[in-house]
N, C-alpha and C positions, 0 to 999 in steps of 0.2 A: 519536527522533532520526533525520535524513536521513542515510541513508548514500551515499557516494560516486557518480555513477552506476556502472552496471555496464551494457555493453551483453548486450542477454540475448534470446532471441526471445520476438516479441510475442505476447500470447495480448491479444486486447480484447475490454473488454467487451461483453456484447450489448445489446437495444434492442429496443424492439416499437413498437406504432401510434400514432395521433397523441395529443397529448394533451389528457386530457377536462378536463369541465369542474370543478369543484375539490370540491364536496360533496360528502359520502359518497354514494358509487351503488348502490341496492339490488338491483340487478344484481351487486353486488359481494357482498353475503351469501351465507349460508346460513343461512334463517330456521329451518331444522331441530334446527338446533344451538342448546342454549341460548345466550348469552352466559355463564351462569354458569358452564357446563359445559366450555367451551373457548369463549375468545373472539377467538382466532386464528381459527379454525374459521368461527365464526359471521360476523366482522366479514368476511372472506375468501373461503370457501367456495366461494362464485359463479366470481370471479375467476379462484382457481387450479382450478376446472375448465376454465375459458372458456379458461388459457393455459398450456399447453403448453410446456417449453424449447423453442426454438424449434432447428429443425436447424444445426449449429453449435454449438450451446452445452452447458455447464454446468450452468447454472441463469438463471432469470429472474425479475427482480422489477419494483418499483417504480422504482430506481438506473434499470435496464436500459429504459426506458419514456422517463424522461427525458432520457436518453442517447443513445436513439435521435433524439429532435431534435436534439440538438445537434449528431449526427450529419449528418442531412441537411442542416442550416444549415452547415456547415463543408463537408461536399463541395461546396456549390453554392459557395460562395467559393473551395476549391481550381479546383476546373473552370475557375472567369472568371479566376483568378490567371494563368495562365498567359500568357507574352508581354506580361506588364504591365512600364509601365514605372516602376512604383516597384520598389525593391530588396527590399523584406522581400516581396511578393505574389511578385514573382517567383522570388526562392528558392523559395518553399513552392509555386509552384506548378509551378515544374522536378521540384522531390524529387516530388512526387508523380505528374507526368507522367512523369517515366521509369517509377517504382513499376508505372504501367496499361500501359504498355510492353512488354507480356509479350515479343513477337516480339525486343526487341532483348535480353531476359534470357536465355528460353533461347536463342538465338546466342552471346550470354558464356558459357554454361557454365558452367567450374569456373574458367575465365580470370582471376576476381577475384582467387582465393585466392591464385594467383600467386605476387604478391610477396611474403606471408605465409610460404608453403610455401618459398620457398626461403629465407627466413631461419633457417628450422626446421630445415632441410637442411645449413647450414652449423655445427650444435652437433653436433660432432665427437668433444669432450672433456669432461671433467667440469668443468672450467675456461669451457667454452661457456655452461653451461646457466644460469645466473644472467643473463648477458649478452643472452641470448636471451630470456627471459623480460621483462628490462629492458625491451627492442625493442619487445615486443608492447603495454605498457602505453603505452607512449609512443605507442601509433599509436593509443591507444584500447582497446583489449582486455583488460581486462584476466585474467591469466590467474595460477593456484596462488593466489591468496591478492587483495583487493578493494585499494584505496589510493585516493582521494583528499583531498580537501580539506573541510574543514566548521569550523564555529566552536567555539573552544576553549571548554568546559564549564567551565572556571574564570572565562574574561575573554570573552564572547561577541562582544565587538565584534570579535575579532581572528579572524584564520581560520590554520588549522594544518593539517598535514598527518597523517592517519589511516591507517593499514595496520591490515586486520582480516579476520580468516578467510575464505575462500573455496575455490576450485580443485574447485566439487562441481557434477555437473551436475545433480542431483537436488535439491529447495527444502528439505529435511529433513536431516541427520544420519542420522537413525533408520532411514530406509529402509535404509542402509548398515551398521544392527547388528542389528534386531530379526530373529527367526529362525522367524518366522513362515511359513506356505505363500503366503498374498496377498504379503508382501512378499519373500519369495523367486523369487513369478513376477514381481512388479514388476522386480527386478532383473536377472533375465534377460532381461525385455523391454526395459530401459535396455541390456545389455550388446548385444542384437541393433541397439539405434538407433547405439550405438558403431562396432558392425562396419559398418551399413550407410552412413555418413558417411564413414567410413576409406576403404571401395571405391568412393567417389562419386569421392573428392577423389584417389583415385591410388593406396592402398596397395599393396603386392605380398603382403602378410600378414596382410589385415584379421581374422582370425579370431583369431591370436595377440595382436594389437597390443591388440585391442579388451579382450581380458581382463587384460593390461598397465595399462590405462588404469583397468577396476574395481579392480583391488589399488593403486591410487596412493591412490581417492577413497575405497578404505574403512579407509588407513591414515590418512588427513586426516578421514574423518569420527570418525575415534576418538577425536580430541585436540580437538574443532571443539565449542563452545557447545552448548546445546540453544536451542530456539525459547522455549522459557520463560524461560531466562537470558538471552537476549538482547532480551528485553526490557525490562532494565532497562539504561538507557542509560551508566550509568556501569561496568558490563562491558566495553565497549568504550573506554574514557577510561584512558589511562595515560601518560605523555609521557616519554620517554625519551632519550636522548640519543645522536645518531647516531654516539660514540665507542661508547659501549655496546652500542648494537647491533652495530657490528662483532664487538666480543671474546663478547656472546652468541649471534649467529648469523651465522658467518664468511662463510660460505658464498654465502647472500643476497649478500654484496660491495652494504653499500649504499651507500657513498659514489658508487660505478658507478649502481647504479640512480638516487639523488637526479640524477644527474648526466646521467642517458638521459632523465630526466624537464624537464631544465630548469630546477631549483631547487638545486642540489649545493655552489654558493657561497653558496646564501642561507639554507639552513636546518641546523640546528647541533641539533635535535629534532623530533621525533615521536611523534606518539600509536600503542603498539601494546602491546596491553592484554591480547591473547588468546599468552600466551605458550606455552602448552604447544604450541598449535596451528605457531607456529612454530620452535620447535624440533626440531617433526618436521619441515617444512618445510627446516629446514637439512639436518637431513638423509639427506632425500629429495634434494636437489640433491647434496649429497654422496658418495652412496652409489649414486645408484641406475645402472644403464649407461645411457651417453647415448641408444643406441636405443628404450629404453620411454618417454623423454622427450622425443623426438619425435614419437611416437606420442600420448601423451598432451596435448602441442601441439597436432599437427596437428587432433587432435578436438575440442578447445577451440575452435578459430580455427575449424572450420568449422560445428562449433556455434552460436555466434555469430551467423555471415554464413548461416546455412541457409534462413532467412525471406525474406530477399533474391536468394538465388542463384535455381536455375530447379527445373522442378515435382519432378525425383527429390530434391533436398533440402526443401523443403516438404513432401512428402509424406512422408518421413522421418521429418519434426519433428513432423506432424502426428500420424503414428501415434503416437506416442511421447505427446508433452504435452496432444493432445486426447482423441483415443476410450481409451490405454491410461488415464491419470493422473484424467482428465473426463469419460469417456464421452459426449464428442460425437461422433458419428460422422460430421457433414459437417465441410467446412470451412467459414471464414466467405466471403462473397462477397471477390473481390479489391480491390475499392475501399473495402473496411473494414479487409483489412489494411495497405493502403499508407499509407488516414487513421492507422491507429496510429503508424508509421512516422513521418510527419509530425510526427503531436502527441509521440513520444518525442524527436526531436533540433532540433525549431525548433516547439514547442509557444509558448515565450514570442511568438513573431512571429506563427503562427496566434492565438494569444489576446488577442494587444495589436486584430487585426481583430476579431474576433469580440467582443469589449466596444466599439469603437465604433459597432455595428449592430444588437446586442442586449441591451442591459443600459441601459435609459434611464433619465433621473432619476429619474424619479417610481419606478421600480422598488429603484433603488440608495436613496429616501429613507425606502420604506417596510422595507424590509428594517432599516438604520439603526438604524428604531426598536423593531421586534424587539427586538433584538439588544440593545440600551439599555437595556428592561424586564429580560431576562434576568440582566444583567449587575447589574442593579440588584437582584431579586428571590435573585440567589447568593448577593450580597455581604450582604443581611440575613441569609439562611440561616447562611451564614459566622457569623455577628457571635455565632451563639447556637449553633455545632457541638457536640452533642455529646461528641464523642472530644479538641475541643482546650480546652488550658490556656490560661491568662492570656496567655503571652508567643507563645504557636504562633498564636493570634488574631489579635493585634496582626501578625503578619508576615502571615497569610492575607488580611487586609485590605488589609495596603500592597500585598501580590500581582494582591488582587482590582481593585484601583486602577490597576495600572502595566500590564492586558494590552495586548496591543499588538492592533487588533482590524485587519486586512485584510479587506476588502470589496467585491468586484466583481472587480477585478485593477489592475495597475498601469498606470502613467501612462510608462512607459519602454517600449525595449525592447531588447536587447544590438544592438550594432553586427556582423555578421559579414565583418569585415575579412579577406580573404583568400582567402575561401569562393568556389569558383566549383561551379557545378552544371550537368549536363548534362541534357537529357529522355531520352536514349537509355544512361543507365550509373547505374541503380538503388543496385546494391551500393559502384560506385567513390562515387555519390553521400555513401553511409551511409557508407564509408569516412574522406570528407572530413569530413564534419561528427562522427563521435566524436572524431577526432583534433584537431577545435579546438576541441571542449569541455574536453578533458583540456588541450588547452596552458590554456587559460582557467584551469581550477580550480587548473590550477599557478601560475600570471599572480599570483591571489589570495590565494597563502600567504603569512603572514606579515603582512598588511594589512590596514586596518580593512574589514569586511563592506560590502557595496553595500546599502543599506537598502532602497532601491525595487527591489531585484527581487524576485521570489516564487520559491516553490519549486513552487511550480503553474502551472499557464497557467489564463487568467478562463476560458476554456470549459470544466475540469474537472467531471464530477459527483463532485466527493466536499468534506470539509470534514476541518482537523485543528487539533491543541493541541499547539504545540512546547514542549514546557517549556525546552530549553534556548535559546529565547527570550522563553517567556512572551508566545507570540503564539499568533492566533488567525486562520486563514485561509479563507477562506469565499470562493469563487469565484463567479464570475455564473454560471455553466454549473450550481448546484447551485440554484441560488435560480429555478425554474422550475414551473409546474403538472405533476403536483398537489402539490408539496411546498410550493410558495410561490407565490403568486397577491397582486401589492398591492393588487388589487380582490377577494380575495376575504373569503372566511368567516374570522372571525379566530380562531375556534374550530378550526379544520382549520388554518392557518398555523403555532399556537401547538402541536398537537398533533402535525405534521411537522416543520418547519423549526427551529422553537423548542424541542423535545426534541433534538432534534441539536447546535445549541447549547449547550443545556446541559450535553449529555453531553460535549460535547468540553471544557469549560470546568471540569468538576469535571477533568479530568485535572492541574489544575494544582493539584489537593489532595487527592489520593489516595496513595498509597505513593512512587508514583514522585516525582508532582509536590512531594514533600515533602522535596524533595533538593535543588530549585533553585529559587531567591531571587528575587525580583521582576525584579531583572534577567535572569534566565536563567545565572547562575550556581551550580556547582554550591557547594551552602551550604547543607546539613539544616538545616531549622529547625523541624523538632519534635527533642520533648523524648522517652524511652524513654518517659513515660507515655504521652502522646498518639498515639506508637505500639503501646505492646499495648491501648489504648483501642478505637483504630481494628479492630485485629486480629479483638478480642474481638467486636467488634460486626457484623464483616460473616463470620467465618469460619463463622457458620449458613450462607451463600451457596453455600457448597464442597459443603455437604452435600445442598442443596437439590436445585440444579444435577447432581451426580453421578448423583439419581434419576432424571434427566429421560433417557428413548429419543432416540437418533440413529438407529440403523437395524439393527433387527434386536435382539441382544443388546447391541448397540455404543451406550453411553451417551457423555453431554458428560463434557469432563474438566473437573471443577470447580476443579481450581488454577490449570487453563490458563486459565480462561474468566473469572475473579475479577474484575482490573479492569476488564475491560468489563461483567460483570456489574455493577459497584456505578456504573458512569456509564451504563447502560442507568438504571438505578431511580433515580440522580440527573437524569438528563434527565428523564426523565416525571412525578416528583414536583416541578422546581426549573420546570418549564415551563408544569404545570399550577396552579401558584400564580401565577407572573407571570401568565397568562392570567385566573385568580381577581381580581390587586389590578385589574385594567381595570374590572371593576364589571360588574353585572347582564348576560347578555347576553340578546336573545329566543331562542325556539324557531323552529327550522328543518324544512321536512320532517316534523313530528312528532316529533324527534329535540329533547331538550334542547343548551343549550352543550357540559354537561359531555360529555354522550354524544359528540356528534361530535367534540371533544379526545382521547378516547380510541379513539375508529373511527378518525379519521386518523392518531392513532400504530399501530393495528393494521396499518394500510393504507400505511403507511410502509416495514414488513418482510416482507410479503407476498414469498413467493417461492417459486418449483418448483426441485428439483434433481432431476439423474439420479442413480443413486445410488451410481457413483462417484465423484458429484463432493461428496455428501456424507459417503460414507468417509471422502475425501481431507482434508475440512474437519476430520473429528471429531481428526484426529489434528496437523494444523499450524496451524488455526484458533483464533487466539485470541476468536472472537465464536462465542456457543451458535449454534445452526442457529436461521432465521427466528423459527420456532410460538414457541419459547422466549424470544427478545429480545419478544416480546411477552404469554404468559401467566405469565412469569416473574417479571418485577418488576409486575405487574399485580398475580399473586394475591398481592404485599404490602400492597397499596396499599387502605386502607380510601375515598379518593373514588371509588375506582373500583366498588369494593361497592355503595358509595350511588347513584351513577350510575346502575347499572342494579339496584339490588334485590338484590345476590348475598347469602345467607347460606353462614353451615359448614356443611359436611355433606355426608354421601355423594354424591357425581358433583358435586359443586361445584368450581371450579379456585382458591377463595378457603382460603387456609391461615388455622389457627386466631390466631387475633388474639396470642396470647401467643408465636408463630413469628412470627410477622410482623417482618422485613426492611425498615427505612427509613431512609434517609439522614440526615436530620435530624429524623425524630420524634422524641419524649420516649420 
């Protein structure tokens, strides 16, 4: 499920050299390695010697390669956008000329915060502090806890108002309980980026305020979801009624906040589901002295805005979420954080350009039929699932029937009535434009959904499966060499593009997706059988997965990692049959069909990390680390044995055929 925006600072992804040409590169091996032995390793080897995280980063993969085109094709269109005199170029090419602007940011200063800080400065009383809070959402910010707008889980045409945990400046909970020495220094290096934001932005006290601000976020991270429960989207689904909310959490005063937000006579309910969480939240407003809550304001709001302010808040931020969190130790260039920038607040208007310049028919017709085979190739798999009954069928079918498939990007693009943008005012920029997304998603409460827009822009690299719309979105920015080529090898298309597909497609018949209806309603339609059916049959996964190395002593957690484990091994098995029904193909390279089907799904996952940044994965990461999404549902997979010759047996990566893990085998 989409959650609200939240504005947050940008971390983007990285990107590497141009991109090649589409068949497996044997430069890409390492013929040392058997396949049987590790075929990460082997299909790979080459590669992730040849690359390096690149300075700035995290980690680097495959994602990261073609991303990096999309990258240079979008700055070169910011660049010429500027002084155009169509309206959506010129937007996006203002927001981003101020962004490279440096000279006129650092001259603003701290100047932006301004108006924020003195709102902050006027909660007095304990009777302020709700009011205050209200202020900050309504300008965009939001701050203690997340709210916006998305579609109701019961009736999805309809969009409703959502309030759902938040007010942490850390991605986890856990950092905030576990009592360990790594995350004990994690946290005192979060309470130092505390203190040093406070002294940027004016404190007289930064050193007290700041440890103010960690006793707020570690009383909210107490009552606050874990990452695993909030995964399942109807945790956050509960609709309430804004009488109720008063007499359960007074304090809030929502009828004031519905009413700071611009919806207060029109909405009579809400979704707020994580109650314990606000409870404390009441009160925290209640109890707490209104000078800790300004403090913990004030570092919210400049947390926020720190990416856009000038280099002593950036470098702040940086310490903090890149080298301490990531272990990057550079920063990214600044013309890739501003393109962030860009694609997070007028992504739709950069994408609506970017699909009329790169995404042409012939590209848009062959992907199409991808996607068509796949869909085709589920839906028999469906017809004969294993773990479902007679009537959980019949509903997987109408399911597999009604997805709703987005392809390329949309044919709109929102009007931004209001919006004025300057080249010399960066952060007032970003100021402007959250504040009319938030009136926007307020605009939309209560009304039927806008069908044609997306919740991506077309130049995104990524791809996802909304169950509570029982869509399927697939952007042009993902559909590019080597993942997808319509001239190319259909053995590598089927083996990148076509696993991806399918993995996101089984999402709508997995645990979760068995909760909501063809329509994207929530409506379980399995039966308790068909549920410990399922259970029985993937919970070997838990166990598999649990043996697998992360780093060091540090293994995957296999409860966290599950459903994407079982739509990893649904992709690669439901991809490499549709690729199967196409009929005979030839040999390439010396290389059989089947072989290069599964070298370009190995070469799909390919990726270096620092080894912070695979820490950080092992613990919030619901996907295994690279090696694993690829020898993992692999050593299930008996084509894959055949393919290359694998038997059982000592330094083999093929498990004993009576372990053996498959989606829809017998």
């Amino acid at each position: 499920m989409r959650l609200p925006f939240r504005l947050a600072p940008l971390l983007l992804i990285g990107l590497s050299a141009p991109l090649l040409a589409q068949l497996p590169d044997p430069r890409h091996f390492d013929t040392k390695t058997p396949a049987c032995a590790d075929f990460y390793q082997h299909a790979n080897g080459g590669w992730l010697q040849a690359n390096p995280v690149p300075t700035g980063f995290a980690s680097w993969g495959t994602f990261e390669e073609v991303g990096l085109h999309g990258l240079l094709q979008q700055r070169s269109m910011l660049e010429a956008a500027a002084g155009s005199e169509e309206p959506g170029l010129r937007l996006i090419g203002d927001l981003y000329a101020s962004g490279m602007n440096e000279a006129a940011v650092e001259a603003a200063g701290s100047a932006p915060l301004k108006p924020l800080m003195d709102r902050i400065a006027r909660i007095q009383k304990a009777r302020d502090v709700a009011p205050g809070i209200a202020d900050l959402h309504a300008r965009g910010i939001p701050v203690l806890f997340d709210f916006g707008a998305n579609d109701d889980l019961k009736n999805p045409a309809r969009r409703i108002a959502y309030a759902n945990q938040g007010g942490l400046g850390l991605s986890d909970r856990d950092y905030y309980l576990r009592d360990d020495a790594d995350t004990r220094l994690l946290l005192t290096a979060y309470q130092g980026y505390i203190e040093r934001l406070l002294t940027l932005s004016g404190s007289a006290n930064p050193a007290a305020e700041a440890d103010a601000v960690v006793k707020i976020e570690k009383r909210l991270a107490q009552v606050s979801l874990s990452l695993l429960q909030l995964r399942d989207p109807t945790a956050s689904y509960r609709v309430v009624t804004v009488k109720d909310l008063e007499k359960s959490y007074p304090a809030v005063q929502w009828r004031k906040f519905l009413k700071a937000q611009g919806i207060g006579n029109d909405v009579s309910s809400i979704s707020v589901a994580h109650t314990d969480f606000f409870r404390q939240a009441n009160e925290l407003i209640r109890t707490l002295p209104p000078e800790q809550w300004r403090a913990y304001l004030r570092f919210h709001v400049a947390h926020a805005l720190a990416p856009y302010l000038t280099s002593g808040y950036v470098q702040a931020h940086d310490a903090m979420y890149l080298r301490t969190l990531r272990g990057s130790q550079e920063p990214m260039p600044r013309w890739r954080r501003v393109l962030g920038t860009v694609d997070t607040l007028l992504g739709s208007v950069l994408g609506h350009h970017y699909l009329k310049v790169h995404f042409p028919p012939a590209s848009r017709d062959a992907a199409e039929g991808l996607v068509t085979q796949i869909r085709a190739t589920l839906r028999e798999k469906l017809e004969n699932a294993p773990w479902l009954g007679a009537q959980a069928r019949l509903a997987a079918l109408e399911k597999i029937d009604a997805v709703d498939i987005k392809l390329g990007g949309p044919d709109q693009v929102p009007v931004h009535d209001g919006v004025k943008l300057t080249s010399n005012n960066y952060a007032g920029n970003v100021l402007a434009l959250v504040g009319w997304m938030h009136r926007r998603q307020m605009a939309g409460i209560g009304k039927v959904r806008e069908e044609w827009q997306w919740p991506q822009p077309a130049h995104a690299v990524n791809v996802y499966y909304d169950p509570a719309r029982n869509q399927l979105v697939l952007p042009a920015g993902l559909m590019q060499p080597p993942i997808f080529d319509p001239a190319g090898d259909t053995a590598v298309n089927y083996g990148a593009l076509g696993s991806i597909v399918a993995h996101e497609l089984m999402r709508g018949f997995d645990a979760i997706g068995s909760r909501f209806d063809a329509q994207g309603r929530i409506a379980p339609w399995w039966q308790e059988a068909d549920t410990n059916a399922f259970t029985r049959r993937f919970q070997p996964l838990v166990a598999q997965y649990d043996a697998y190395p992360v780093l060091g002593q540090i293994k995957i957690r296999g409860h966290l990692t599950l459903g994407e484990n079982i739509a990893d091994l649904a992709g690669v098995e439901v991809a490499h049959a549709a690729f199967g029904a196409l009929g005979p193909q030839p040999d390439v390279a010396n290389l059989t069909a089947n072989q290069r089907y599964f070298l370009s799904y190995a070469n799909l996952w390919r990726r270096n990390y620092r080894d912070e940044e695979l820490q950080l994965r092992s613990q919030i990461d619901v996907h295994a680390p690279a090696k694993w999404r690829v020898n993992g549902p692999l050593s299930n997979l008996t084509p894959f044995a055949d393919a290359f010759k694998c038997k059982v047996g000592s330094g083999s990566m093929m498990r004993p055929e009576a372990k053996r893990v498959t989606v829809f085998g017998s």
